[in-house]
Structures are given as C-alpha cells and as structure tokens.
C-alpha positions in Angstrom: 210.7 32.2 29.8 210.4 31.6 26.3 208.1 28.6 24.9 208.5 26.5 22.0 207.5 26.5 18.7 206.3 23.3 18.8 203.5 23.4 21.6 200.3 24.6 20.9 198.4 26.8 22.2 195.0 25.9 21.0 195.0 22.3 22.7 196.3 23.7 25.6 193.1 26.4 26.1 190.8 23.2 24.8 192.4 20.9 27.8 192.1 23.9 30.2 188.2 23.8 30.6 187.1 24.9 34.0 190.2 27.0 34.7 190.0 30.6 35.8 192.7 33.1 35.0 194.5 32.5 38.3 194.7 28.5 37.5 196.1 29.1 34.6 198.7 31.6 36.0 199.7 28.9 38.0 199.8 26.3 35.3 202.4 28.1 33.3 204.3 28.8 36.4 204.4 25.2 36.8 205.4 24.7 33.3 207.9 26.7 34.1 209.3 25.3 37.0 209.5 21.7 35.5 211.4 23.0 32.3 214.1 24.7 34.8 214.3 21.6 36.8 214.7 19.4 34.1 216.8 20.8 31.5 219.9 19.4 31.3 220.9 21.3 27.7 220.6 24.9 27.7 220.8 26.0 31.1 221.9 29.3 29.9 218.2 29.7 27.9 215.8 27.1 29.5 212.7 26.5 27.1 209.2 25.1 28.2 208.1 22.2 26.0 205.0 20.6 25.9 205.5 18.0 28.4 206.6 20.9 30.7 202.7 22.0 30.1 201.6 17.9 30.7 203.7 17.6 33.7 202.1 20.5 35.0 198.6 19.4 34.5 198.9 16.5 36.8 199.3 19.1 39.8 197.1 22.0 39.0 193.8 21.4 39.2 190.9 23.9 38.2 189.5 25.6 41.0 185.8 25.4 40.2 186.3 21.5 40.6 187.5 21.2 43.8 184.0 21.2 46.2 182.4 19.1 43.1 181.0 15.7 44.4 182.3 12.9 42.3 185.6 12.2 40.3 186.6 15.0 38.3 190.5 14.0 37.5 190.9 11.0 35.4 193.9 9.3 34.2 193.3 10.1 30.1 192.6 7.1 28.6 193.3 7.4 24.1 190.8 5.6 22.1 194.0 3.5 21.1 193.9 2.0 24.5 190.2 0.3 24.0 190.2 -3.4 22.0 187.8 -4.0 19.7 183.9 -2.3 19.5 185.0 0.0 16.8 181.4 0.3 16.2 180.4 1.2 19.6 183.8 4.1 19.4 182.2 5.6 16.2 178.5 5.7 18.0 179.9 7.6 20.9 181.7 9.7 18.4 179.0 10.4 16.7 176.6 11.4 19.6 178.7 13.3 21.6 182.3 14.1 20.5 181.0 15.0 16.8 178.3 17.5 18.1 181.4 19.1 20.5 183.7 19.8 17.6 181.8 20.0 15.0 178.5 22.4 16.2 178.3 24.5 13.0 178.3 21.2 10.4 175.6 19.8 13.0 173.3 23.1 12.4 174.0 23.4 9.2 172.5 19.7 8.6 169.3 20.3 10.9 170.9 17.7 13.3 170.7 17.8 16.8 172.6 15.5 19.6 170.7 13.2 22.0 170.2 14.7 25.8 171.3 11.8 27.4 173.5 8.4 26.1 172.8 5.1 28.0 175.0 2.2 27.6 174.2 -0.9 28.5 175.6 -4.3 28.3 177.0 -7.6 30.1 179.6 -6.4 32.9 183.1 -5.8 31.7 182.9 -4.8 28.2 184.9 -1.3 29.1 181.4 1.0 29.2 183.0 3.1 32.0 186.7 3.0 30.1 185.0 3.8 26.8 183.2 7.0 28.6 186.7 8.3 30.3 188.1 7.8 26.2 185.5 9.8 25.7 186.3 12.7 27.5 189.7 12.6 26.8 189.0 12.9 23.2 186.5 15.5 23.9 188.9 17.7 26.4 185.9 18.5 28.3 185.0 18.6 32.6 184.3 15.0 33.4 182.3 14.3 35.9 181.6 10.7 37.7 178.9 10.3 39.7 177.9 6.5 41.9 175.4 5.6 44.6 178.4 5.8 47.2 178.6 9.4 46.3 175.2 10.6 46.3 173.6 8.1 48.8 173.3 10.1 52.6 171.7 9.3 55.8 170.3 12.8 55.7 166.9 13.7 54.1 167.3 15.7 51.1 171.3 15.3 51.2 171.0 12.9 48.0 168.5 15.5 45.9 171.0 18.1 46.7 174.0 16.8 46.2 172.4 15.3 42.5 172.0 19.2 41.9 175.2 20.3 42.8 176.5 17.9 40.6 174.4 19.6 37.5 175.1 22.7 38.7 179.2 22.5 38.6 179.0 20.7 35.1 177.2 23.7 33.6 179.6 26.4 35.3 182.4 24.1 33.4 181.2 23.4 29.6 181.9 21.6 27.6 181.2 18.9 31.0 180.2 15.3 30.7 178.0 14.0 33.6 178.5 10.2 33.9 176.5 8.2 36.1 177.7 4.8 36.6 175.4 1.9 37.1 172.5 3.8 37.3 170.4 0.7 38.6 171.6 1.9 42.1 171.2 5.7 41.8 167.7 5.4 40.3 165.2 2.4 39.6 161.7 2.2 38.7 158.5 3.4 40.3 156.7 0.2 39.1 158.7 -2.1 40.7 160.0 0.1 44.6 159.4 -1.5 47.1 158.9 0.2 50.7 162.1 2.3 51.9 163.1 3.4 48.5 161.6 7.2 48.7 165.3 8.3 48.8 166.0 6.5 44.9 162.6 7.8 44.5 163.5 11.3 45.0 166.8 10.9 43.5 164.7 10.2 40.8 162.5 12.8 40.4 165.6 15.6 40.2 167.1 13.3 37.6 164.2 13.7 35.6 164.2 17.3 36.0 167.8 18.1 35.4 167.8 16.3 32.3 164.8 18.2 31.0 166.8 21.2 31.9 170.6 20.8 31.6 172.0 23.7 31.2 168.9 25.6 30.3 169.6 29.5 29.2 167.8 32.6 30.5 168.4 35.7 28.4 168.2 38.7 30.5 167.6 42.1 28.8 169.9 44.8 29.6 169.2 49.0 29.6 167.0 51.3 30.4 163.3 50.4 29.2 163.2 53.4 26.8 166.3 52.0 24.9 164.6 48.6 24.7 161.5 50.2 23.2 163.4 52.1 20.8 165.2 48.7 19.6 162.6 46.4 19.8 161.5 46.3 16.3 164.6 46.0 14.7 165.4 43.3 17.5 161.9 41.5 17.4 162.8 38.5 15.0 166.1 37.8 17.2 164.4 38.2 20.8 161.8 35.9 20.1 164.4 33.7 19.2 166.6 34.5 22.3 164.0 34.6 24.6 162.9 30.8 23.8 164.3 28.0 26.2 167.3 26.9 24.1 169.3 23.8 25.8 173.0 24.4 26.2 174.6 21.1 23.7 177.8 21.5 26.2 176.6 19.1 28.6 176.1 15.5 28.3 174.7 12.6 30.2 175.8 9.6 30.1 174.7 6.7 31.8 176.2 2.8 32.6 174.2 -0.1 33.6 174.0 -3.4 33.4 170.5 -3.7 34.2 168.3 -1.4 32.0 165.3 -3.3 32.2 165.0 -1.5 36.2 165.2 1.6 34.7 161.9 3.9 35.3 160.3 4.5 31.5 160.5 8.0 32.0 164.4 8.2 31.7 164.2 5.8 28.3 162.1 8.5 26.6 162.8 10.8 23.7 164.5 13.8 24.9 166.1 12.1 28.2 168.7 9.2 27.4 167.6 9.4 24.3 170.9 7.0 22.6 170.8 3.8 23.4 174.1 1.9 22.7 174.8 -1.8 23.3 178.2 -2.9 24.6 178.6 -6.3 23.6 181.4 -8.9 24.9 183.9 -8.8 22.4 184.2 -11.5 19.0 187.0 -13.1 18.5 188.8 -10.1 16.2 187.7 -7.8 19.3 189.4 -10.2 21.7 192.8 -10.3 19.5 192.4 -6.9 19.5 192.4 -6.5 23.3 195.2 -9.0 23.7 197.4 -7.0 21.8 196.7 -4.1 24.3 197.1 -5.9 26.9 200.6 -7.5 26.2 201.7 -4.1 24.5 204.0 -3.6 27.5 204.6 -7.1 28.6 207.9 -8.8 27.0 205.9 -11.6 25.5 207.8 -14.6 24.2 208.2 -15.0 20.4 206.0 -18.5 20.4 203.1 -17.0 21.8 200.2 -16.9 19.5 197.9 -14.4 20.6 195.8 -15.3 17.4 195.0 -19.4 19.2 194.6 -17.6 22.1 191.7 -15.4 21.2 190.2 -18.2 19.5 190.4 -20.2 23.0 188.7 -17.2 25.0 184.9 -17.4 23.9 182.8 -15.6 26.2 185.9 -13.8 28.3 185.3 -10.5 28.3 187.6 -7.4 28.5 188.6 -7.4 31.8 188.7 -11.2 31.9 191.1 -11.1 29.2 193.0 -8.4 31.2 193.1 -10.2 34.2 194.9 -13.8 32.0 197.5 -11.8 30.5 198.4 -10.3 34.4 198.0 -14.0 36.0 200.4 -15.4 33.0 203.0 -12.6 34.0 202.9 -13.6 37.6 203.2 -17.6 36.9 206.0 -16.7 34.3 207.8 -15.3 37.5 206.6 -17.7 39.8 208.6 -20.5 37.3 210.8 -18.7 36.1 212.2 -16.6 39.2 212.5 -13.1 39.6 214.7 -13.1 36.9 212.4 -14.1 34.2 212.3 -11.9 30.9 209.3 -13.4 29.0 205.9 -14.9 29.2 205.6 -17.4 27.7 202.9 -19.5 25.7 202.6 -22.1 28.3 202.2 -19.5 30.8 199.4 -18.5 29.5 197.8 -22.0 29.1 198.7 -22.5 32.2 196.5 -19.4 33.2 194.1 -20.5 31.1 192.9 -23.3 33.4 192.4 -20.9 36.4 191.1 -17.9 34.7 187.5 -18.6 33.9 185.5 -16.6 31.5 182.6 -14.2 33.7 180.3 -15.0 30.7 178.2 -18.0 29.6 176.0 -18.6 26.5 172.9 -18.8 28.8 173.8 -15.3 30.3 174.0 -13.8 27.0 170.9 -15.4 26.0 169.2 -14.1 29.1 170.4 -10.5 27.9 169.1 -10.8 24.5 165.5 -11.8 25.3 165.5 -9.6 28.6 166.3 -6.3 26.3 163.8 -7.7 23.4 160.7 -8.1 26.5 161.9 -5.0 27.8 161.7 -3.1 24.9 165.1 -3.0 23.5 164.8 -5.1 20.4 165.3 -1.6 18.5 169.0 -1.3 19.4 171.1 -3.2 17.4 173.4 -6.1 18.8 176.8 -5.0 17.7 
C-alpha cells in the first residue's frame, strides 16, 4: 500500500526505539489496516497517512518492553501541555534532551551531560508530568520505576528486580530511568532505623548502577596473529576503546519531595549530579496553567482568568487543576445537565472549597530545610 508524502520517516524510526524488525512489521501492518478501515475517499487506492502510523502505535508495543518492571507506555504529554516553569523546561532541556539530539555540538564543546537529574520540590508542581514531557520530546524508552514496584517480600527480589530495570533500559537506548519519590525506594544510612536492610540494599545496587549505566566492554575480534599484526597502527584507538566509556543514552532521573533523606552518596558528582528545583508556580505561572486547564472547557466570556490567578497564592498545579474540574461540576450542578459554560461565579464558588495544599510556613520550611541540608547552591526558580 502506498504511503504518503507527507509522513516521515525519520520520526517514525526516532519514536520506534526498542522495536525489533518483527514489531515493526507489525506496526506498518497496522498502519495499514487503520487506513483501509478508515478511508472513506479513495477506496479504489487507500493511502496510509500519519495518523494511520499514530493510531497504530497505541496497539503495538515493542517487544523488548513487555517483561520490564515498571511503566513503559505513557500517554505523550507536549511541553505545550505544562503551565509555567519555563525555566525549569529549558534546564531539563539542557541536561538531557540537548545531550540526546545534539551529541556531536556537546563533544565538540568539551561538555558532558550529568549521570543522574534529581528534582525536587513541594508536591504538585508537575515533577513527574515534566519527566513524561520529557521523554516525549526526547522519543526515547521511558521507564517508571516506584517502591510498589520494586518492594517484595522475598529476599533479594528488590536488588534484582532494581537490575532488571537497568538492564532493559540499556538493551533500549536512548531509555530514561525515572524513579519516582525516591524517599521510599532509598533513604539514608545515617538516619535507618532497624528493618530497613531491604532500602539498604536497594541502595547499594543504586549506587552501583549509576556508577555503571550502560557501561561498554570492547571485545577484540580475530585470530591473535591478526591482532598482532594491527596493533600498532590500532594502538592510539584501542587505548581509547578499551577505556570504560559510559553510554550518554541512558538517563536517571529522580523525584522527591524530601531530598534532605537522601543518603550523600547519591547527591555526589558523578551520580544525580543536576539538581533542579520545582517551585510552586508565581502568579504568571499560575495564569499560565489556567489557560491549560480551561483550553477545553467552554469557559464563559466574563471569566477573568487573570483575577483568578492573582486570587490563587500558594495553589499549586494540581490544585489549580482540581478548581477548574470542581467549577465545571457546580456549573452543571446549577445549571443542569444542559449547561454550556462555566461561569465566573462558578469558579468563586469553587474557590471557597478548594483550598490551596501550600502555606507560606511550608515554603519556608522548604527553603531553610534545603539551605541546612546543603542545597543553598540550587537556585530557587
């Protein structure tokens, strides 16, 4: 079946990461399938359009995923969809998606990307939503990892399901690792009390894997005689080879809300190396996320989204989320089932029984935690 001119090929083989030839086959057979099923013109010469190839991603997944502990298929989320912290966007760009796209420019500058990115922050300020825009931007293996799905009964289940984990990302570079709220995967030797040996543990092939992710052996090949015979004119480039050179294709990144229980050892230089601050969002940040919010919602023409955000100090993302969903229920609470607009009082209304998750004392508690801590480095955004 013949494809169009206007999908491309090259995005399609950067979104395909982790798929073997046979997943593939299947993926255009699916493409294929959706175009004859849904072509209503030319039914005498069906054509497969990029949405065909879109469609078709939602039901063929790659193979090497599928015994992979964790989520690997995520709903891609565009950097459009993320209020506000357009500093905190171009950090992550920076630290991960530059390196990705741009490897040659990164060399070429002596630069090399961090190991490891932490972010930290009051909870809901999007760190996990800004991590899944990430590697949709990236169109790398994503890879989510919690305590529920490492955490067993059964010694030594935990270490080596942590490995697997490691393991599957490298086999499907580019691969980001994410490890949400970290606090509860690992916390710090200083301060365990008896029967944590198990985050202990966990710990310990944390530590490892990220001072080896996706470490490269070079294995020589032929006979010893033809190594001899090339080995000076190969000596400057084996030396090379032969060193331990870390594969830039996997990431880490890491989520908490609690960095100060962090063990020392995963703060250091070479390990989550980036630390990033996710603050709650100002008042431009919170118009910002308004706007998202209410993009699909019929909102009526005297709301004023600009008093609004000025009346939501210390809401944060998702509490901002969660008054635009509570105005569109009370709009068709008053207004019946028929109602075709939320209105401004609505969200007043709403106002009164949504309460902000954040307090000036909590913020304050943040600040001088991360300053005793040793976080006074990172900059508040």
């Amino acid at each position: 079946m013949p494809i169009s001119g206007q999908v491309d090929l090259s995005l399609l083989a950067e979104m395909t990461v982790g798929y073997v030839g046979a997943d593939l086959t299947a993926l255009c057979r699916e493409a294929a399938l959706h175009a004859l099923l849904h072509s209503e013109k030319n039914q005498d010469n069906p054509m497969i359009y990029e949405t065909d190839f879109l469609e078709a991603f939602k039901k063929i997944q790659p193979s090497s995923f599928r015994s992979v502990i964790g989520l690997m298929d995520i709903k891609p989320v565009g950097w459009e969809q993320i209020g506000g912290l357009e500093d905190v966007k171009l950090k992550l760009k920076q630290s991960i998606e530059w390196p990705l796209k741009f490897p040659r420019e990164f060399v070429r500058m002596g630069l090399t990307q961090p190991k490891g990115v932490l972010l930290y922050g009051p909870p809901g300020c999007a760190k996990t939503t800004l991590v899944r825009a990430l590697a949709t931007s990236c169109h790398c293996s994503f890879v989510s990892v919690s305590g529920a799905d490492l955490f067993s009964p059964f010694v030594g289940d935990s270490e080596k399901l942590l490995s697997q984990v490691f393991q599957q990302a490298r086999a499907n570079t580019p691969a980001i690792v994410f490890l949400d709220e970290i606090d509860s995967i690992v916390g710090s030797r200083s301060v365990s009390k008896a029967g944590c040996n198990v985050q202990e543990r966990v710990l310990s092939v944390l530590l490892n894997e990220l001072d080896g992710v996706g470490l490269k052996t070079i294995e020589r090949r032929g006979s010893k005689s033809d190594q001899q015979g090339k080995y000076k004119e190969l000596k400057k480039n084996e030396e090379l080879e032969c060193q331990e050179v870390f594969n830039q294709n996997v990431m880490i990144v890491a989520a908490t809300n609690r960095p100060d229980v962090l063990d020392d050892a995963l703060l250091r230089p070479g390990r989550l190396d980036k630390i990033i601050y996710i603050p709650p969002p100002d008042e431009k940040g919170r118009l910002s996320i308004l706007k998202v919010c209410t993009k699909n919602m019929p909102v009526g023409p005297n709301v004023s989204l600009e008093n609004l955000a000025a009346e939501t100090c210390f809401f944060s993302g998702a509490d901002l989320g969660n008054l635009c969903k509570e105005a569109a229920l009370l709009a068709l609470q008053e207004d019946g089932l028929e109602a075709t607009a939320v209105k401004q009082e609505h969200f007043l209304k709403s106002l009164k029984t949504v309460k902000p998750s954040l307090s000036h004392k909590d913020l304050t508690l943040y600040k001088n935690l991360f300053q005793k801590q040793g976080f006074s480095n990172v900059e508040d955004v």
